[in-house]
Steps between C-alpha positions, in 0.01 A plus 500: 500500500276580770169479331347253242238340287465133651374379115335225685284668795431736170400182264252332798360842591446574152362186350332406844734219481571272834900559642555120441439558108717792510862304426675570214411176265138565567445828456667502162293194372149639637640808229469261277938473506794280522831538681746618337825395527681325816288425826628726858730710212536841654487654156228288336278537784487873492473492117161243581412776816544791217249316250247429798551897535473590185143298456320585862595887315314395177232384707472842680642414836681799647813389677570633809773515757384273764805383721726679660787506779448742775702457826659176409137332469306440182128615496273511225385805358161562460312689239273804572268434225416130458526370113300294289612170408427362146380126452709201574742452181324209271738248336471580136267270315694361197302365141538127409 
């Protein structure tokens, strides 16, 4: 692989979201998620990338390649066309 979507550059740009809230744990909670299954599992924490995916999608980001390897060096790729972010995600509000 020589290009991808760095889900968390994508989440901060998106959501307008600081890098240091952009870890794995925090992103899915401000969604309103928990972890699942086991912490620094390879498997569960693409399964927990895939739902953070899945919901920036609902929430009309368009994912974009924006990493990539050229000449041995990684360098972000930018967009032409800037996109719009949507709000911050809200924790869900929950009746007593």
């Amino acid at each position: 692989a020589k290009k991808w979507i760095n889900i968390r550059k994508s989440y901060g740009n998106f959501y307008k979201i600081p890098r240091n809230q952009t870890k794995l744990t925090i992103m899915l909670e401000n969604l309103g998620m928990n972890y699942d299954g086991r912490p620094h599992s390879g498997l569960d924490d693409s399964k927990n990338i895939a739902r953070i995916a899945i919901r920036m999608l609902q929430d009309g980001c368009d994912l974009r390649v924006n990493e990539r390897i050229h000449g041995g060096q990684l360098t972000t790729v930018s967009s032409s066309a800037p996109l719009e972010g949507a709000p911050a995600p809200q924790m869900p509000r929950y009746r007593n």
